[in-house]
DSSP file (Angstrom, degrees, kcal/mol; ACC not computed):
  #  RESIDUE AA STRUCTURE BP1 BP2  ACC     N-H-->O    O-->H-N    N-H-->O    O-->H-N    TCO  KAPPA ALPHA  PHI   PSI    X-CA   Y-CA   Z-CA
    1    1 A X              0   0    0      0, 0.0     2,-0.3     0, 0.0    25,-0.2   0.000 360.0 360.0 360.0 133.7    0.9   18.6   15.3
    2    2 A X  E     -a   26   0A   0     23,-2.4    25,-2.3     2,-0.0     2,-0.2  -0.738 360.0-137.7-121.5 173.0    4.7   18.4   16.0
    3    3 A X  E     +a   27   0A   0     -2,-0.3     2,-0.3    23,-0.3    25,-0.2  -0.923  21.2 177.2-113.4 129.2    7.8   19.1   13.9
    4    4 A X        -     0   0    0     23,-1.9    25,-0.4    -2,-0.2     5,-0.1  -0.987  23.2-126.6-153.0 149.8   11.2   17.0   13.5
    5    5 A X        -     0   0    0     -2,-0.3     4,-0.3    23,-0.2    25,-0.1   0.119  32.5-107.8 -71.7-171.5   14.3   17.1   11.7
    6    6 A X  S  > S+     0   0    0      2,-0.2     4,-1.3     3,-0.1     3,-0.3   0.829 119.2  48.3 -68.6 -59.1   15.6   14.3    9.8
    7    7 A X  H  > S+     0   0    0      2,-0.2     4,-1.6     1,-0.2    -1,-0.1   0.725 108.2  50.5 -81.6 -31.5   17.9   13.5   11.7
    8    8 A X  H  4 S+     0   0    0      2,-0.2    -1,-0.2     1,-0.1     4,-0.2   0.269 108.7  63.9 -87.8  13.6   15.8   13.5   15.0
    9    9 A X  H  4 S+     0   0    0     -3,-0.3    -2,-0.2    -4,-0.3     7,-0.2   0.924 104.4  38.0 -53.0 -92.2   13.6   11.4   13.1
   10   10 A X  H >< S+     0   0    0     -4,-1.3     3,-1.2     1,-0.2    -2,-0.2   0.741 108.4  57.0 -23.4 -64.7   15.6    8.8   12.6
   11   11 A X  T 3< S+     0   0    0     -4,-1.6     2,-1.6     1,-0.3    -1,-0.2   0.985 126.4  19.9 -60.3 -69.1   17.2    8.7   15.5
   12   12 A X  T 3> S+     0   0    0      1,-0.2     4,-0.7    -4,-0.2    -1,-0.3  -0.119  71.0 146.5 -86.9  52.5   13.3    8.2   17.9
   13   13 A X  T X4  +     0   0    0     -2,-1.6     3,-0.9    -3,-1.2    -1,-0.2   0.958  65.4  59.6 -49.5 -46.3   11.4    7.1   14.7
   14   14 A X  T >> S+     0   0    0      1,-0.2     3,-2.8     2,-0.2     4,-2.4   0.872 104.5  46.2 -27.6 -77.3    9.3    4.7   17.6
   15   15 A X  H 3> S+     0   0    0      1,-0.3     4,-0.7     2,-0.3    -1,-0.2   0.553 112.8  45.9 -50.6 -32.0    8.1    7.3   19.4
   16   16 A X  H <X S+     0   0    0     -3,-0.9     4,-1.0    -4,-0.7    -1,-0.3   0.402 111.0  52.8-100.1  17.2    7.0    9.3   16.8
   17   17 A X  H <> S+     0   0    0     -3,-2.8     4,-1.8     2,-0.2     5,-0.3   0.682 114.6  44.0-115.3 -69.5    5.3    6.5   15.0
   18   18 A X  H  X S+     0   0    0     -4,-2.4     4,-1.2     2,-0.2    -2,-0.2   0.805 108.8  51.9 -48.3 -26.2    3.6    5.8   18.1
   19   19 A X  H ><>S+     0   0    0     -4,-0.7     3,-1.1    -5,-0.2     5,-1.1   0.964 113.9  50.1 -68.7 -44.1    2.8    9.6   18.7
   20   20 A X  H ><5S+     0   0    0     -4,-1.0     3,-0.6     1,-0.2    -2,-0.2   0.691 108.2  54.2 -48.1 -14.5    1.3    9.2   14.7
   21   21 A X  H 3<5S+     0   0    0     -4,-1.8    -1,-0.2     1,-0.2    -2,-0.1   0.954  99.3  57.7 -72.6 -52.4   -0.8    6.0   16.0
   22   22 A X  T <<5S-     0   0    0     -4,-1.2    -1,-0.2    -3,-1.1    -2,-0.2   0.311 135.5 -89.2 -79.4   4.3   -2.5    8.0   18.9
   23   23 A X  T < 5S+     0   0    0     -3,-0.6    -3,-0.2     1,-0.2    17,-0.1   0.306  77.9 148.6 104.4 -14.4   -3.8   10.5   15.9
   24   24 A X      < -     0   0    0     -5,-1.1    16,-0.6    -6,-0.1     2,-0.3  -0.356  42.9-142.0 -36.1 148.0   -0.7   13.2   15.7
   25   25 A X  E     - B   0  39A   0     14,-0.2   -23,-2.4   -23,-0.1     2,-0.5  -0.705  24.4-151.7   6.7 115.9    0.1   14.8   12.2
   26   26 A X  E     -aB   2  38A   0     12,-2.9    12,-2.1    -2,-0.3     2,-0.6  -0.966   5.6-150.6-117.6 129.2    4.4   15.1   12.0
   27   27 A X  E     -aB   3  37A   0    -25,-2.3   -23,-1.9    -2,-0.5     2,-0.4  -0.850  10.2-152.2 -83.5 134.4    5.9   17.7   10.0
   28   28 A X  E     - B   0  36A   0      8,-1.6     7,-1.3    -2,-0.6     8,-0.6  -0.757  17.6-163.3 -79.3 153.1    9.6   16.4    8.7
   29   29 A X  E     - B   0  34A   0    -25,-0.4     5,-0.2    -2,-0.4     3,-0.0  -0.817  15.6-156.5-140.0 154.9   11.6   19.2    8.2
   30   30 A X  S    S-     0   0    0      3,-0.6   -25,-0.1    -2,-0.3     4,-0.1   0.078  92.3 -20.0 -91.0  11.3   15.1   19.6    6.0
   31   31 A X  S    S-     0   0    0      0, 0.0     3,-0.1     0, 0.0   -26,-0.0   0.162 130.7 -48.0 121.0  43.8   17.0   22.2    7.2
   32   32 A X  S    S+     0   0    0      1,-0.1     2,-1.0    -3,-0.0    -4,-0.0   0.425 116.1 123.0  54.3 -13.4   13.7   24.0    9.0
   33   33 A X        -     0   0    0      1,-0.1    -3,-0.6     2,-0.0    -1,-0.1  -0.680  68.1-123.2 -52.5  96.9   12.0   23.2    5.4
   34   34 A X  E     +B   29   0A   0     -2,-1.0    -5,-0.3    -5,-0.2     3,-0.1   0.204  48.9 145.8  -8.6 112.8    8.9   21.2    5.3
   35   35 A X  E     +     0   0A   0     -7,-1.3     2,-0.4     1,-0.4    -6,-0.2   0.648  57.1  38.0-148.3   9.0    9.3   18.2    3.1
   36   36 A X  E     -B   28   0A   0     -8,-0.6    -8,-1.6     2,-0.0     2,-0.4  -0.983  51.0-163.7-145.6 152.6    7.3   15.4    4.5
   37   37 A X  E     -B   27   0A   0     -2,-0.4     2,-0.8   -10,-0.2   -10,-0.2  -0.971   9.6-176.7-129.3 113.5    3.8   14.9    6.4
   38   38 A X  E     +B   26   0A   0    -12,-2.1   -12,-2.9    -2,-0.4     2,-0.3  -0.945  15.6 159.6-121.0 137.5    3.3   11.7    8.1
   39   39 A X  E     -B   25   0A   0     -2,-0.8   -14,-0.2   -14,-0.2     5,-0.1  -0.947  54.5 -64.3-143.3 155.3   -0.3   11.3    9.7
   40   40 A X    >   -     0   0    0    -16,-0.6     3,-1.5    -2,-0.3     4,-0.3  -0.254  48.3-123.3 -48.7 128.8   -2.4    8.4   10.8
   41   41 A X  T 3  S+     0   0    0      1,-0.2     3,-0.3     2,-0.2    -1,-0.2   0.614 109.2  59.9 -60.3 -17.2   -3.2    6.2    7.6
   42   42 A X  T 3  S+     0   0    0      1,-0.2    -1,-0.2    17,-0.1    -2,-0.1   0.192 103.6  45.6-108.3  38.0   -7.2    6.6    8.5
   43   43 A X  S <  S+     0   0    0     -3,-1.5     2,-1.1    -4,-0.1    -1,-0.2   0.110  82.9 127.1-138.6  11.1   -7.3   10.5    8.3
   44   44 A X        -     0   0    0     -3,-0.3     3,-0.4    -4,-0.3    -3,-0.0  -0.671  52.1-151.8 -54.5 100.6   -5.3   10.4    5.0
   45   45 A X  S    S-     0   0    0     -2,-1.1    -1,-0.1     1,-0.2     0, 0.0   0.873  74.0  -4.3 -26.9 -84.0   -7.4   12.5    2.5
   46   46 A X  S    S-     0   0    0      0, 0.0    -1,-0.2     0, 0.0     7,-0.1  -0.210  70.0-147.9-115.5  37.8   -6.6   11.0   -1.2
   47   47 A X        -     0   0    0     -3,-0.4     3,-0.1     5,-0.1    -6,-0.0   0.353  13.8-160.5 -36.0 147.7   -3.5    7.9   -1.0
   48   48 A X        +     0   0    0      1,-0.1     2,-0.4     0, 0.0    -1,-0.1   0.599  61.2  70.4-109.7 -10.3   -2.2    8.8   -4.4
   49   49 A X  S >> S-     0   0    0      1,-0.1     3,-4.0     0, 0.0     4,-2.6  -0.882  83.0-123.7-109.2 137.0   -0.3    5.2   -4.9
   50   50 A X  H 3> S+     0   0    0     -2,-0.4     4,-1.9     1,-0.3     5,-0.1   0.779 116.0  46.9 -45.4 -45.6   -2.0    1.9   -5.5
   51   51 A X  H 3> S+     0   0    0      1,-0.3     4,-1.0     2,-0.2    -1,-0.3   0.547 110.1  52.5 -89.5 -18.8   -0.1    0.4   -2.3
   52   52 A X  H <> S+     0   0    0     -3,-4.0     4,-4.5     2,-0.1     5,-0.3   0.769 106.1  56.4 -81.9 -20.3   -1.0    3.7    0.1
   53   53 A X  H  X S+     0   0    0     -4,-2.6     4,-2.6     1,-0.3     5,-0.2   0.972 113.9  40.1 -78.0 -30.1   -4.8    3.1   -0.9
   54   54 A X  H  X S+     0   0    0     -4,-1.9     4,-2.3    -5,-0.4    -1,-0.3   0.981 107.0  55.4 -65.1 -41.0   -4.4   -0.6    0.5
   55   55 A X  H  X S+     0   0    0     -4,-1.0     4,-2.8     2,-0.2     5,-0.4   0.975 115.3  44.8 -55.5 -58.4   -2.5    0.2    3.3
   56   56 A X  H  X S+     0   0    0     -4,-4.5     4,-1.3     1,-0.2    -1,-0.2   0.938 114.9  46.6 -45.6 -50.0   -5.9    2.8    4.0
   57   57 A X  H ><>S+     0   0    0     -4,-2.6     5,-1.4    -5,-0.3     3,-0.7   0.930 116.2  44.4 -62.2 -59.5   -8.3    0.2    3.2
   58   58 A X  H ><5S+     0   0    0     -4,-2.3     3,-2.2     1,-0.3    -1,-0.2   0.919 111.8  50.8 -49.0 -62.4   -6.3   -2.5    5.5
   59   59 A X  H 3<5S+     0   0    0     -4,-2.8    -1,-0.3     1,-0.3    -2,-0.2   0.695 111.0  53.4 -56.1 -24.4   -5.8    0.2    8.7
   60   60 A X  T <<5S-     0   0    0     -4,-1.3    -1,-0.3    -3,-0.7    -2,-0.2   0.430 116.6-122.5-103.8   6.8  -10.0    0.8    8.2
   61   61 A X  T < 5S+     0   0    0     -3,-2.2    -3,-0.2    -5,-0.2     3,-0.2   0.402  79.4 121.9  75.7 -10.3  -10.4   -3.2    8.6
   62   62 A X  S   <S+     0   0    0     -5,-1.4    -4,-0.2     1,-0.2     2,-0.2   0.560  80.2   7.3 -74.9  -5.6  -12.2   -3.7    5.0
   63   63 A X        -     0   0    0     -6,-0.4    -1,-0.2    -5,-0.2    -3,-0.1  -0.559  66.4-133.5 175.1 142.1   -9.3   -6.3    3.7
   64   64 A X        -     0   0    0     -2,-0.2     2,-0.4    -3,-0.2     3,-0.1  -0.268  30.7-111.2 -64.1 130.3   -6.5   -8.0    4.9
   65   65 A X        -     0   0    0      1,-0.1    -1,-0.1    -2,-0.1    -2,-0.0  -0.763  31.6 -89.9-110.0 161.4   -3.3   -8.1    3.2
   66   66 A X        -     0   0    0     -2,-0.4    -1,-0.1     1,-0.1     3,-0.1   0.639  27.4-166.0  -2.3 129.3   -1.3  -10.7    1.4
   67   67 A X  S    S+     0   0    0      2,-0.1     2,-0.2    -3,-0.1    -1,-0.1   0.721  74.5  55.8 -97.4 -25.3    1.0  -12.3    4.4
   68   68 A X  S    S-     0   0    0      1,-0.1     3,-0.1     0, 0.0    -1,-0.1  -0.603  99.8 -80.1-109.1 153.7    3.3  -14.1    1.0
   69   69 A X        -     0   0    0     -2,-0.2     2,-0.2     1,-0.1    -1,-0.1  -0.055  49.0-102.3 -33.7 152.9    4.9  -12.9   -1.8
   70   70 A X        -     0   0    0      1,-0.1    -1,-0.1    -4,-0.1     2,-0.1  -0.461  45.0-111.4 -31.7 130.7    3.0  -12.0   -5.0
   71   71 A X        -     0   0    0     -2,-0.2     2,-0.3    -3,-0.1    -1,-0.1  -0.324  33.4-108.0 -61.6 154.1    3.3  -14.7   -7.5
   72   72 A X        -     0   0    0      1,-0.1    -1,-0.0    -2,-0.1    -3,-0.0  -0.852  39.6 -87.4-116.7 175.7    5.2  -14.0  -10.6
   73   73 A X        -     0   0    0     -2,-0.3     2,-0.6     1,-0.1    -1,-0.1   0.000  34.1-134.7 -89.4 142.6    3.9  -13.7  -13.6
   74   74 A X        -     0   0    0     -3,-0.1     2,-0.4     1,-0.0    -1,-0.1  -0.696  13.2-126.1 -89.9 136.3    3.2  -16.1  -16.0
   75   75 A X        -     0   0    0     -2,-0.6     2,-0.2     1,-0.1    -1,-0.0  -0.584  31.5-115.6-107.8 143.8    3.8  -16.3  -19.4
   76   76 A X        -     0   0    0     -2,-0.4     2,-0.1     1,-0.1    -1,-0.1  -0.435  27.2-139.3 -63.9 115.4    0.8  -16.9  -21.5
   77   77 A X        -     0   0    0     -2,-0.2     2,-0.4     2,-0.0    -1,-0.1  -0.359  10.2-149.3 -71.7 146.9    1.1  -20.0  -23.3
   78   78 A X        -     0   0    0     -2,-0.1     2,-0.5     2,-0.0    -2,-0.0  -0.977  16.1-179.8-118.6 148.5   -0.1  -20.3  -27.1
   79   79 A X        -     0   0    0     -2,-0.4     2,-0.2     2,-0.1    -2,-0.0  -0.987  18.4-133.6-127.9 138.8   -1.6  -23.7  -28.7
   80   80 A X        +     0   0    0     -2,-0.5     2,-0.3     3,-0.0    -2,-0.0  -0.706  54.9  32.1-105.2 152.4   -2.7  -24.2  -31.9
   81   81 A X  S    S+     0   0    0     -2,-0.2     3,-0.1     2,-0.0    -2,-0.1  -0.727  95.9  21.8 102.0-146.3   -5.9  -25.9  -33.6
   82   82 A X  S    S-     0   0    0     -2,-0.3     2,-0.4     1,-0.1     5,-0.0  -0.188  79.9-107.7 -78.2 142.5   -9.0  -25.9  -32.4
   83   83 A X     >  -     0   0    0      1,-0.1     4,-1.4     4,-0.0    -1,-0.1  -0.558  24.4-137.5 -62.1 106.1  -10.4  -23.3  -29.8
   84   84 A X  H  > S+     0   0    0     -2,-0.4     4,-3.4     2,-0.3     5,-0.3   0.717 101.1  62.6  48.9 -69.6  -10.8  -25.0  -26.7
   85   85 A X  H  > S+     0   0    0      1,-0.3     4,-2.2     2,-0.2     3,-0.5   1.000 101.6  53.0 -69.3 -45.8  -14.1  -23.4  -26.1
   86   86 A X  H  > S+     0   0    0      1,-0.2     4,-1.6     2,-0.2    -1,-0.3   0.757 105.0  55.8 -65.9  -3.2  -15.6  -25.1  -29.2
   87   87 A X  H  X S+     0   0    0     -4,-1.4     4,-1.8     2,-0.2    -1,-0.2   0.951 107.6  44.9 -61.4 -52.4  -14.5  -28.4  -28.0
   88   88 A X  H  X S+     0   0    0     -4,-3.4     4,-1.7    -3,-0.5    -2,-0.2   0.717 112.3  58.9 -63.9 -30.6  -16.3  -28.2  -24.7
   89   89 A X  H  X S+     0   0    0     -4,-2.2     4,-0.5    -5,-0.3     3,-0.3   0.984 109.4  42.1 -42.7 -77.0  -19.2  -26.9  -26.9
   90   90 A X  H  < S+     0   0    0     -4,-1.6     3,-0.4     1,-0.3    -2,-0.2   0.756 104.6  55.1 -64.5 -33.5  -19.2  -29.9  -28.8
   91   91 A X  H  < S+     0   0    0     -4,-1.8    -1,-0.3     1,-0.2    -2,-0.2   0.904 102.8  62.1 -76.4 -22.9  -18.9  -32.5  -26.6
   92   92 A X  H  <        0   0    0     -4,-1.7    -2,-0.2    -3,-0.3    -1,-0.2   0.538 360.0 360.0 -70.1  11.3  -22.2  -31.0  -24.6
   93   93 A X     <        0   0    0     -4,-0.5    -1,-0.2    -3,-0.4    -2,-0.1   0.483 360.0 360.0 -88.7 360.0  -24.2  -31.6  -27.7
């Protein structure tokens, strides 16, 4: 497990993303404080955000993600009269 500043972080992020590939644990430091852990995405314990748990899921080969944008969202049409479903109902009779 190594230890880095911020700043020396920044500056060789490669190199310490590559040490993290090869199975290292990095402490980040502030000011000699701890404030960050970065470790290989498949010895992460619990992801606590929807987008770390994919990232796990992805790094362990059990599904790919999205290469394109997310659609946006659509807004929900309403039409009035008759339901739809009883139409299709009614013509299979």
């Amino acid at each position: 497990m190594g230890t880095v500043g911020v700043k020396e972080l920044k500056n060789r992020l490669t190199q310490y993303l590559r040490r993290t590939k090869k199975g290292e644990e990095v402490i980040v430091t502030e000011r000699g404080t701890p404030i960050a852990l970065i470790q290989p995405i498949q010895t992460a314990e619990k992801p606590a955000t929807r987008e770390a748990k994919l990232a796990k899921l992805a790094a362990t080969g059990l599904i790919t993600l999205p290469t394109k944008k997310s659609l946006r969202i659509v807004r929900r049409v309403k039409v009035s009269g008759r339901p739809l479903s009883r139409t299709i109902l009614g013509d299979r009779r």
